[in-house]
C-alpha positions, 0 to 999 in steps of 0.5 A: 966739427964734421959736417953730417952729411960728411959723416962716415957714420951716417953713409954706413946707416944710410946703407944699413937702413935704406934711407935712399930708398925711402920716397922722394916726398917723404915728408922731412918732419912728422908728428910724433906720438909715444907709446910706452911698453909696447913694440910694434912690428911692421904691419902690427895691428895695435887697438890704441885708446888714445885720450887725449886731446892733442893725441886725439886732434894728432891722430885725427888730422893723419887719417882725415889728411893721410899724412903719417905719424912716428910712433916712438917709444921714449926712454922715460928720463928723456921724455922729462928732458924734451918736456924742459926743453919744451917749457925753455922754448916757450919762455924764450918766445916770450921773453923776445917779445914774440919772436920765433926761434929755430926749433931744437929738434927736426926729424930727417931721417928714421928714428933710432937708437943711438 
């Protein structure tokens, strides 16, 4: 198994999409929110009626704090598998009396589609 910072491949993305371009305190993980049907462009206004609650407190503590927020558009069967591994990780937690494990998923670089 190589190591990704190894990777041939992720050099050729690097060049392809700027990724040493990006500002040095860019953060190394954000909150993500789906958005389904819809494509943006940059700079695309988009009216959204954001509902609920954990959308709601995601979108209001990004504009209180100026963070940022990723908005993806996830393909439906893998949306169903995040939401398994979700429910996995909770009972995992539980079942080790409390204890944290590493989170399966870490955003470090742009979102794209393998």
């Amino acid at each position: 198994m190589t190591n990704w910072k190894q990777d041939s491949k992720m050099d050729s993305f690097k060049q392809k999409r700027n990724v040493s371009d990006m500002p040095k305190n860019f953060p190394q993980t954000i909150p993500v929110f789906p958005l389904y049907g819809c494509i943006l462009l940059p700079k695309t206004i988009l009216p959204l009626n954001i509902f609920e609650p954990r959308y709601r407190q995601m979108v209001e503590h990004a504009m209180e704090s100026e963070e940022m927020i990723g908005m993806i558009q996830p393909l439906r069967k893998l949306m169903k598998i995040f939401i398994k591994l979700a429910v996995w990780e909770k009972l995992i937690i539980a079942r080790n009396k409390g204890r944290k494990l590493p989170k399966p998923f870490a955003g470090r670089n742009p979102l794209r589609n393998p």
